[in-house]
Residue, then its C-alpha position, 0 to 999 in steps of 0.5 A: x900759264x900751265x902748259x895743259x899737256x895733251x896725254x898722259x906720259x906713262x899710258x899715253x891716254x889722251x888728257x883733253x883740257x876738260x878732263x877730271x882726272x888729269x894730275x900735274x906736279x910742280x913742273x907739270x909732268x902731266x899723268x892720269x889718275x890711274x898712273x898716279x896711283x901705280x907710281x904711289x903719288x910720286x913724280x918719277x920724274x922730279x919726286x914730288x906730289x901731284x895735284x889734279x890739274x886744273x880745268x881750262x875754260x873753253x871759253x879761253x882756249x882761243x886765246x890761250x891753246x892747250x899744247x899739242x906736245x906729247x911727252x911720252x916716257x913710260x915708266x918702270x913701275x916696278x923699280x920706281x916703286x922699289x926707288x919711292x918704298x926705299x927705307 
């Protein structure tokens, strides 16, 4: 079951469960849409791609609560784009 973090970890915007523009990678670093698209769709943290994060049903989240742990890091744009552009 994904963790469903509540924020993003560059910005800090608040990421409710419900949003359309929330993005995860394969271990569910958790970033906007926006920052995605600074950091160049790549993961500083692990490398990989992000996908949008799926919605979880208000109807679960009795049983199944989001998280409340924000994991803030921002990042530094300008080196994690000179990291991901290397040739």
């Amino acid at each position: 079951m994904l963790e469903i973090r509540p924020s993003c970890e560059h910005c800090n915007k608040p990421l409710p469960f419900d949003i359309d523009d929330a993005m995860i990678c394969t271990f569910e670093c958790t970033f906007c849409k926006n920052c995605v698209d600074l950091l160049l769709e790549v993961c500083p943290n692990c490398g990989g791609g992000f996908e949008k994060r799926p919605k979880r049903p208000s109807s679960l989240l009795d049983k199944y609560p989001v998280s409340k742990r924000v994991v803030h890091k921002p990042v530094n744009i300008d080196l994690h784009i000179k990291t991901v552009t290397k040739t």
